[in-house]
C-alpha positions as CSV (number, residue, x, y, z in Angstrom):
1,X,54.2,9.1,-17.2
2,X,50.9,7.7,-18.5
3,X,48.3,9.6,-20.0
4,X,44.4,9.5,-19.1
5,X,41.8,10.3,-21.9
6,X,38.0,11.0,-21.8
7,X,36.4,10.1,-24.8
8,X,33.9,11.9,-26.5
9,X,30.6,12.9,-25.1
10,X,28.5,10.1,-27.7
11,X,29.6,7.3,-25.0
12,X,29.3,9.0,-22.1
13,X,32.3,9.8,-20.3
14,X,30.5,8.4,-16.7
15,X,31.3,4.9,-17.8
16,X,34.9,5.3,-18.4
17,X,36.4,2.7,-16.1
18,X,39.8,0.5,-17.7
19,X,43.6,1.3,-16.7
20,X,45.7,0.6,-19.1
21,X,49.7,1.7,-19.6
22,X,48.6,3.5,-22.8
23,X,48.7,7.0,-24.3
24,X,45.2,8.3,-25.2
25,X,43.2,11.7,-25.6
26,X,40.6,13.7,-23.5
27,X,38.0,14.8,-26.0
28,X,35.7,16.5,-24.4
29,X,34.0,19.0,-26.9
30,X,31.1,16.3,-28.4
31,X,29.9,15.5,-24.8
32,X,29.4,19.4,-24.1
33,X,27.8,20.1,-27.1
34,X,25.2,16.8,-26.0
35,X,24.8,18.5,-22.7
36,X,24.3,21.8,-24.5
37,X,21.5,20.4,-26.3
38,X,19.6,18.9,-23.2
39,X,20.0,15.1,-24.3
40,X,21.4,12.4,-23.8
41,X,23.2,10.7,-26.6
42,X,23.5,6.6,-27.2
43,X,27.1,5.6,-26.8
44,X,29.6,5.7,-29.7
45,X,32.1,3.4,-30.1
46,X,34.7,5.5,-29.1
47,X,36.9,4.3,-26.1
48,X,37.6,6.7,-23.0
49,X,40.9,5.3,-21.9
50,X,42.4,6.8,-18.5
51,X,46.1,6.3,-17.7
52,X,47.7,5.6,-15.0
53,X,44.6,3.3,-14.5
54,X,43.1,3.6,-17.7
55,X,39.1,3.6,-18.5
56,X,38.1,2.2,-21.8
57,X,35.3,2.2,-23.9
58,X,32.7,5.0,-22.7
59,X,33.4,8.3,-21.4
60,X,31.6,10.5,-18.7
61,X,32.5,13.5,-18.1
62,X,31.1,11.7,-16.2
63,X,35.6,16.3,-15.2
64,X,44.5,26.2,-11.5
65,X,46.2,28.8,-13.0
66,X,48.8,31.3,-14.5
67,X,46.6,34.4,-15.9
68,X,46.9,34.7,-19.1
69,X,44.8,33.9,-22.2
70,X,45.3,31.6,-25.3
71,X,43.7,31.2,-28.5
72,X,44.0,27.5,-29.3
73,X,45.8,26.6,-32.6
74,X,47.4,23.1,-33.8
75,X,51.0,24.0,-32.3
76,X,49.9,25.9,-29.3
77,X,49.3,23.9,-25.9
78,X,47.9,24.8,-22.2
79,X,49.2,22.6,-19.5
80,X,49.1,22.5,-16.1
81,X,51.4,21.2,-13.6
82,X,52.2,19.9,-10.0
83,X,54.7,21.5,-7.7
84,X,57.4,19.1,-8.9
85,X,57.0,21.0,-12.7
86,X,55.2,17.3,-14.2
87,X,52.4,18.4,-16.9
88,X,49.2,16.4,-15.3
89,X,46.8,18.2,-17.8
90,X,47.8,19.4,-21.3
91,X,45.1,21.0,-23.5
92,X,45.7,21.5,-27.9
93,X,43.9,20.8,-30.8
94,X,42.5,17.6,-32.2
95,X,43.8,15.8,-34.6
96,X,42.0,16.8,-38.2
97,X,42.3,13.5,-39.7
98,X,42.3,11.0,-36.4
99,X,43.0,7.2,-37.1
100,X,39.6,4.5,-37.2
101,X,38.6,3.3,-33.6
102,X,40.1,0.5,-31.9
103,X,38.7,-3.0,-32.9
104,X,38.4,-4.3,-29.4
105,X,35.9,-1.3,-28.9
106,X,33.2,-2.5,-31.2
107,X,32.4,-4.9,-28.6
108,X,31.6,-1.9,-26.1
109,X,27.6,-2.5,-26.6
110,X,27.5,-6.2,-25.4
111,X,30.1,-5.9,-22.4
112,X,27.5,-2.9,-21.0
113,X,24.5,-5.1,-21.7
114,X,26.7,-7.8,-19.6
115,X,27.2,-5.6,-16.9
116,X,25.2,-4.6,-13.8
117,X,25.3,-1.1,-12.4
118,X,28.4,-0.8,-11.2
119,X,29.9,-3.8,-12.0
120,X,33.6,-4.4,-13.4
121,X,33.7,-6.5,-16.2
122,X,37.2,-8.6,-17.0
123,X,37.1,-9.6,-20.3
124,X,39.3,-11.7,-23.5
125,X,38.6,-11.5,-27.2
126,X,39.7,-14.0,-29.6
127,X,41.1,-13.4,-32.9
128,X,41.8,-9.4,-32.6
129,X,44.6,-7.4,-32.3
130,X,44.6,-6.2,-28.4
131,X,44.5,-1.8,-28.0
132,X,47.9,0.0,-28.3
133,X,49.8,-0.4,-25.4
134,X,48.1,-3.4,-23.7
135,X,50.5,-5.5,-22.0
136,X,47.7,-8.2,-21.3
137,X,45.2,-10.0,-23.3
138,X,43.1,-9.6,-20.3
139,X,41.0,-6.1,-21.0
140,X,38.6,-4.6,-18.5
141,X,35.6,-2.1,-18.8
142,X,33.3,-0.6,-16.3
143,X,29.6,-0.1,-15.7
144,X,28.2,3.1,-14.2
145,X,26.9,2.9,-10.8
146,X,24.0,5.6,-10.9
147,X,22.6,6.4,-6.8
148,X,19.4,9.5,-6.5
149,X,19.6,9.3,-2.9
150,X,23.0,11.3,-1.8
151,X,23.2,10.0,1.6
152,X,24.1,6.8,-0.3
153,X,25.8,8.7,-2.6
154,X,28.3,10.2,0.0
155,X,28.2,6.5,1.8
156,X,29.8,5.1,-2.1
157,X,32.2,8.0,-2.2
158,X,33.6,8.2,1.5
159,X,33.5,4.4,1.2
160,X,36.0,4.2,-1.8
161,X,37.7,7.7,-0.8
162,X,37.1,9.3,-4.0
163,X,36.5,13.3,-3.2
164,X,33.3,14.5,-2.2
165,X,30.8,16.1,-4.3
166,X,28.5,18.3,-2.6
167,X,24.5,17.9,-2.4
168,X,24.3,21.3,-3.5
169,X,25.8,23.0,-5.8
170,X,25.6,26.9,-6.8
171,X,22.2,27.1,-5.8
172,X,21.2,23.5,-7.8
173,X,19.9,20.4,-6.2
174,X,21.1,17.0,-6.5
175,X,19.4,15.0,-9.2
176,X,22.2,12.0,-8.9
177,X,25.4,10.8,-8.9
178,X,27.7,8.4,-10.8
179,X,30.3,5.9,-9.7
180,X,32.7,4.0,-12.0
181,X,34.4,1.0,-11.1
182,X,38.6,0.9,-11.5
183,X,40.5,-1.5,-13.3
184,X,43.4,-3.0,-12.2
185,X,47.4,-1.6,-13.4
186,X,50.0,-3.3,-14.9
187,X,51.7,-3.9,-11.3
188,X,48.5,-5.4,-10.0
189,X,47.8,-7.6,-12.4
190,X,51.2,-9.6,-12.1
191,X,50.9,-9.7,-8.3
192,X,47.3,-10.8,-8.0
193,X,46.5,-14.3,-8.9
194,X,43.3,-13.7,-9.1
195,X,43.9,-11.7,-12.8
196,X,46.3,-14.2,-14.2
197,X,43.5,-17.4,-12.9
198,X,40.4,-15.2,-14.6
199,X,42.1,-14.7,-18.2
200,X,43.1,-18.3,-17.5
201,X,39.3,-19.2,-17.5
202,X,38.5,-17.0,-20.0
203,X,40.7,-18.3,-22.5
204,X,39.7,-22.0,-21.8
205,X,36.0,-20.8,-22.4
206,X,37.0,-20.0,-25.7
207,X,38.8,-23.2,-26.7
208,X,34.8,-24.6,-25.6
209,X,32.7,-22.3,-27.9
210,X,33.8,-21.6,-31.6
211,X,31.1,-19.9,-31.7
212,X,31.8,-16.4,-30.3
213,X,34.9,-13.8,-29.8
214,X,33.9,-12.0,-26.3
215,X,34.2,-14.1,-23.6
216,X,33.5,-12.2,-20.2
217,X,33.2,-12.0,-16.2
218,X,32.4,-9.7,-13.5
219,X,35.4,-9.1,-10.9
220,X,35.3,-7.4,-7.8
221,X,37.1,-3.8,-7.5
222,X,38.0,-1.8,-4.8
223,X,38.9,2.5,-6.3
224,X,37.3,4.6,-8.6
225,X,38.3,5.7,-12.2
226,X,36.0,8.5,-12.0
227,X,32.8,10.1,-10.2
228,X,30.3,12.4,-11.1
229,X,27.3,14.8,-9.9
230,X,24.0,16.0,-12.2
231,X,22.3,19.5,-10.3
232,X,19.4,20.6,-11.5
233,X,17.6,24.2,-10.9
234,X,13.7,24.8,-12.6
235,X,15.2,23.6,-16.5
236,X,18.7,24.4,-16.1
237,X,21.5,21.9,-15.9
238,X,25.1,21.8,-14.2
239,X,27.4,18.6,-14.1
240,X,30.3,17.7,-12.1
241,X,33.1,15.3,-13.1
242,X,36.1,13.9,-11.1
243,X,38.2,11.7,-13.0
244,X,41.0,10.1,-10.6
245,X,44.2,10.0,-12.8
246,X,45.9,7.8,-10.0
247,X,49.5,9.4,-11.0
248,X,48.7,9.5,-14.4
249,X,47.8,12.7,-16.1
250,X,45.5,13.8,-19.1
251,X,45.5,15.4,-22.4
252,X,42.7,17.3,-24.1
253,X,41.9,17.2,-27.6
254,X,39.8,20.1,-28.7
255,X,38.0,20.8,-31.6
256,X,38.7,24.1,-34.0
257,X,35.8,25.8,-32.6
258,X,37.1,25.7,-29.2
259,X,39.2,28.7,-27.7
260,X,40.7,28.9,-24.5
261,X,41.6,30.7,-21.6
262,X,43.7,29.8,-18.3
263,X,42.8,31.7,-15.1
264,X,43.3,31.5,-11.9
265,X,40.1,30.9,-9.5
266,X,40.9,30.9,-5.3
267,X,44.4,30.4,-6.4
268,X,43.8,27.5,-8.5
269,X,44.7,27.2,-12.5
270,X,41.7,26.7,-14.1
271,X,41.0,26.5,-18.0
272,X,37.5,28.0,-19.5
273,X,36.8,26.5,-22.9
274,X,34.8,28.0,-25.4
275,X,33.1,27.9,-28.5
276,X,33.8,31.4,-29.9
277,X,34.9,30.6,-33.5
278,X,31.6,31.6,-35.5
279,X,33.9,31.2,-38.8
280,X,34.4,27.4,-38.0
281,X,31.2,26.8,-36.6
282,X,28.5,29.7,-36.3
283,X,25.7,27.0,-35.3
284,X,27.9,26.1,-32.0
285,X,28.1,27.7,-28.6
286,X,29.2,26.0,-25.4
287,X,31.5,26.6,-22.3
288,X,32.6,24.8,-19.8
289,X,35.6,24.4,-17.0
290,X,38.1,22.1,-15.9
291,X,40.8,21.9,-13.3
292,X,43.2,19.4,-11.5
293,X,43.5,19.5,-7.5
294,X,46.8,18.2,-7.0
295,X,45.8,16.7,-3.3
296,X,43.2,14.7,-4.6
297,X,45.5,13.9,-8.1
298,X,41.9,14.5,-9.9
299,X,40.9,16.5,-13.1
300,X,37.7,18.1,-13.1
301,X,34.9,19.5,-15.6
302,X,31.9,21.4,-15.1
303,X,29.6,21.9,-17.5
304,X,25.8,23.8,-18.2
305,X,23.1,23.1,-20.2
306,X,19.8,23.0,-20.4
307,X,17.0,25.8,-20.8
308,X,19.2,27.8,-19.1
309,X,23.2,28.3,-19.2
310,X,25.3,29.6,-16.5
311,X,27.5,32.7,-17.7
312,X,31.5,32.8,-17.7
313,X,31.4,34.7,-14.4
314,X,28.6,32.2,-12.9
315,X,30.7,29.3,-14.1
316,X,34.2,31.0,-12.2
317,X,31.7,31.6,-9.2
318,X,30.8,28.2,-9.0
319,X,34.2,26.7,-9.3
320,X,35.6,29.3,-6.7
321,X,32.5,27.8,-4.6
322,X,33.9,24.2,-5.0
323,X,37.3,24.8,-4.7
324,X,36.6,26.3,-1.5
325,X,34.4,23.1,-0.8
326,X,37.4,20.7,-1.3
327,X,37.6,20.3,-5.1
């Protein structure tokens, strides 16, 4: 089974668009914190890699339930499964001492400045060692497609038949929502030519110029790695992510601050997250959500910020509200 990841919050998990047969992790904890703040933070390096069709190099957040509650430590998981017993999300703690990013995401910066909104960029880099688990020195990354007018919103979403996010939302209005492209699998690279004819032209670029690594070109694309809604309400924030796992599934890496709880909301699993460790870090304090709807094969956050901050039992209320909605 392959594994999606969201990166952390620093790269903005909207732009999280690659597929890729690798492992990777859901970090999720520095992109709450952002919100939690009320800014919005510059990229990090940091890739977002989602499996099954993987999404590489930003993150968005861009994002159902036994009752019972966990304290996270290192050896203890939550996970939550389909009806055929496969874990599609699986929740424990981070790794203290993780390894130094990828190489191939240092060039994260100029394949965004390359891109348009919404664009999916196909690209080949000379000289360094491709990202665990690539099959292909042909690598892809996404550019957010951000739309303030929800009728054309909804036209993007029913268009590519991602779910729908509502225009409202717990009593907040749409500000705007985000798109990212999909990248091709594994599968769809070896039966479309048009893959195996663009790293074809890539790599004869590069024999032409010595003079650069990154050689790249927009592609057309046809699903989703992920969508996403911002709702506003006089100061206060909420945001809505869908990540599309496309038979993959997802593991969150959490920070020690971070404490957890499954539940059950309108007969759904869903896991609260918060900081609540004032020993580890008494400056912090942030919730959110997350889910997976099994129809849709798509995880789910919500998160609050802003001057104000929904409580625990607003936060349930609203996801009981979207669940009922269709997500």
């Amino acid at each position: 089974m392959e594994r999606a990841g969201i990166g952390n919050e620093y790269q903005d998990i909207r732009d999280a668009a690659v597929r890729e047969e690798q492992l990777s992790v859901i970090e999720v904890t520095d992109r709450v914190m952002a919100r939690v703040r009320g800014t919005e933070q510059k990229r990090s390096p940091r890739g977002i890699r989602f499996a099954g069709k993987t999404a590489a190099f930003t993150g968005m957040l861009v994002m159902l339930l036994l009752i019972t509650v966990t304290a996270y430590a290192a050896s203890e998981y939550i996970q939550i499964r389909n009806k055929a017993g496969e874990v599609k999300v699986q929740h424990q703690a981070e790794n203290p001492n993780p390894g130094p990013p990828a190489a191939y995401n240092k060039y994260a910066w100029k394949l965004m400045d390359f891109a348009k909104p919404g664009e999916l960029i196909a690209y080949f880099v000379r000289g360094e060692k491709l990202p665990e688990g690539a099959e292909s020195a042909l690598q892809f990354a996404g550019k957010e497609l951000r739309l303030t007018d929800y009728p054309a919103f909804l036209g993007e979403m029913n268009k590519l038949k991602t779910p729908v996010l509502p225009k409202e939302a717990g009593g907040y209005e749409f500000k705007y929502g985000t798109i990212h492209p999909g990248s091709p699998l594994a599968a769809e690279r070896d039966e479309n030519p048009l893959y195996r004819q663009t790293l074809d032209e890539l790599m004869a670029e590069a024999k032409q110029n010595t003079g650069r690594n990154l050689f790249m070109k927009a592609i057309p694309w046809t699903e989703a790695a992920s969508i996403g809604g911002k709702y506003t309400r006089e100061g206060a924030v909420i945001e809505i992510g869908a990540t599309l796992l496309h038979g993959g599934n997802v593991q969150v890496m959490l920070r020690p601050e971070v404490a957890a709880e499954k539940l059950e909301v309108e007969g759904r699993e869903i896991v609260y997250n918060h900081a609540d460790k004032p020993e580890v870090r008494p400056d912090i304090s942030y919730h959110y959500l997350n889910w997976y709807n099994e129809q849709q094969d798509a995880y789910y956050i919500v998160t609050t910020y802003g001057d104000r901050k929904l409580t625990k039992e607003q936060l349930l209320d609203l996801a009981g509200e979207l669940i009922r909605g269709g997500l």
